[in-house]
N, C-alpha and C positions, 0 to 999 in steps of 0.2 A: 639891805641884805636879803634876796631871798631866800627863803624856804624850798625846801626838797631834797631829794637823792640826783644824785649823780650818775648818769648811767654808768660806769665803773662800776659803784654800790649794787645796783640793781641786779647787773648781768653776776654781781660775786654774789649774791643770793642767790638767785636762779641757778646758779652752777650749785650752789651747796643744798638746796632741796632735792635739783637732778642726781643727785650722787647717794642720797638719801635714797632717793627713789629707786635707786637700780641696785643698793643695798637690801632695801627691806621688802618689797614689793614680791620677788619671789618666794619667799618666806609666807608673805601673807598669801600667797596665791595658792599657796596648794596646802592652807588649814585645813579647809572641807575635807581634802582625801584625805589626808591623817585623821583628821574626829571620826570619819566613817570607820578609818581602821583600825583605829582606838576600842569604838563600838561592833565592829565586827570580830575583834581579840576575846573582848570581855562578854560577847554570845557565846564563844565557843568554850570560854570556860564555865561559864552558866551551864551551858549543856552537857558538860562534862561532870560536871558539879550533881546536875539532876540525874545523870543515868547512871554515875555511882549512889546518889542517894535510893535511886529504884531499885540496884541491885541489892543494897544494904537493908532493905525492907523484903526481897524477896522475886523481886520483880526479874524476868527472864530477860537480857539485851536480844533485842531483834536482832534475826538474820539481815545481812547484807542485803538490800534490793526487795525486801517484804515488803516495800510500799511500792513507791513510782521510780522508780532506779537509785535510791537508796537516800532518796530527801530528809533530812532531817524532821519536818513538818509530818511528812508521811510513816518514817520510821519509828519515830520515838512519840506516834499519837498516842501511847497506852501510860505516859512518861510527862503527860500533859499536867498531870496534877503537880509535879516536883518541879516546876519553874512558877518562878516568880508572878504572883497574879494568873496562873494557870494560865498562858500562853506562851506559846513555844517563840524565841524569839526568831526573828528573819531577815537577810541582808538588807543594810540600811539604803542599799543604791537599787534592790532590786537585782542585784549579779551574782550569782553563786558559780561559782567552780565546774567548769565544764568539762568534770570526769563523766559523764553522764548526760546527755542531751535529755532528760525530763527534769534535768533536777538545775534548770540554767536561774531561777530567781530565790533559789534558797542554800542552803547550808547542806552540803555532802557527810554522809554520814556511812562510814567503813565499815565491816563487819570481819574482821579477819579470822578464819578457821585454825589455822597455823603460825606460828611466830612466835616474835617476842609478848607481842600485843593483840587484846582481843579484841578493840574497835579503834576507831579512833574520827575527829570530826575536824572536816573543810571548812575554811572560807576564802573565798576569792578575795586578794586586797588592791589596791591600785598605786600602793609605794611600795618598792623594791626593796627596802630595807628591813620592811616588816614580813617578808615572805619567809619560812623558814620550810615549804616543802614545795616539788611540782604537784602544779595542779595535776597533770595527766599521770600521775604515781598513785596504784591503786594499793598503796602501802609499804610501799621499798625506802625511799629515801629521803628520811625527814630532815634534809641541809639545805641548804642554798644550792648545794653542788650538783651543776646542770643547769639549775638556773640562767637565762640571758638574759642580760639587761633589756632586751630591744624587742620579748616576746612576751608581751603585758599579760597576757592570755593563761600565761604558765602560773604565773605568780600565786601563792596561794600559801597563809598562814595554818595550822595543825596542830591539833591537840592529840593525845591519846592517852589510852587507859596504860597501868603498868603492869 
């Protein structure tokens, strides 16, 4: 008697890995952009966090664009002591919200004069699920509404003050 598989055997494995594979594969393919947008969520509540703690000490919020077109790194540097380890944090890919051409590798930071709200803070994400404002909205509409699946550029999660 020998020993072995039967190519029947083999080719029904091979099918049940392949099936496997076109199941999970996607899922593990786009971890990275989720963990960055995990860690890009959890910056802007940080930062949200540290410039109501600067207010609650006394601390004036900067105007809109007092720094380099309204970078969160450049706006809120007087604000450096109220994060964590004294550093301001910054997008984890290097991409920030392209409301603003100086402000393309960090975090957008709004200043709003009139409204509901008196600031509020950007980040660019790279899953569509997590976007909850357009990038290119200098404080109108914080939905998905307007939103395109198919304009990556737009996408952009948002925090703000109440």
């Amino acid at each position: 008697m020998k020993k072995g598989f039967t190519l029947i055997e083999l080719l029904i494995v091979i099918t049940i890995i392949g099936i496997l594979a076109v199941v999970f594969l996607p899922s593990i393919m786009s971890a990275p952009e989720k963990a960055r947008d995990a860690a890009r969520m959890a910056d802007v509540g940080n930062i949200i966090e540290a410039i109501e703690s600067g207010r609650l000490a006394g601390d004036e919020v900067p105007a809109n664009g007092t720094g380099s077109d309204g970078c969160v790194a450049d706006d809120l540097s007087a604000f450096t002591k109220y994060f964590g380890g004294g550093v301001i944090p910054s997008d984890p890919n290097g991409d920030g919200p392209a409301v603003t051409a100086g402000c393309a590798a960090d975090y957008q930071y709004i200043n709003w004069a009139t409204g509901d709200y008196s600031y509020g803070v950007l980040a660019k994400v790279e899953v569509f699920t997590n976007a909850n404002i357009n990038c290119s909205t200098s404080g109108g509409t914080w939905t998905t509404t307007g939103l395109v699946d198919t304009t990556k550029s737009t996408w952009c999660y948002g925090a703000r003050s109440q």
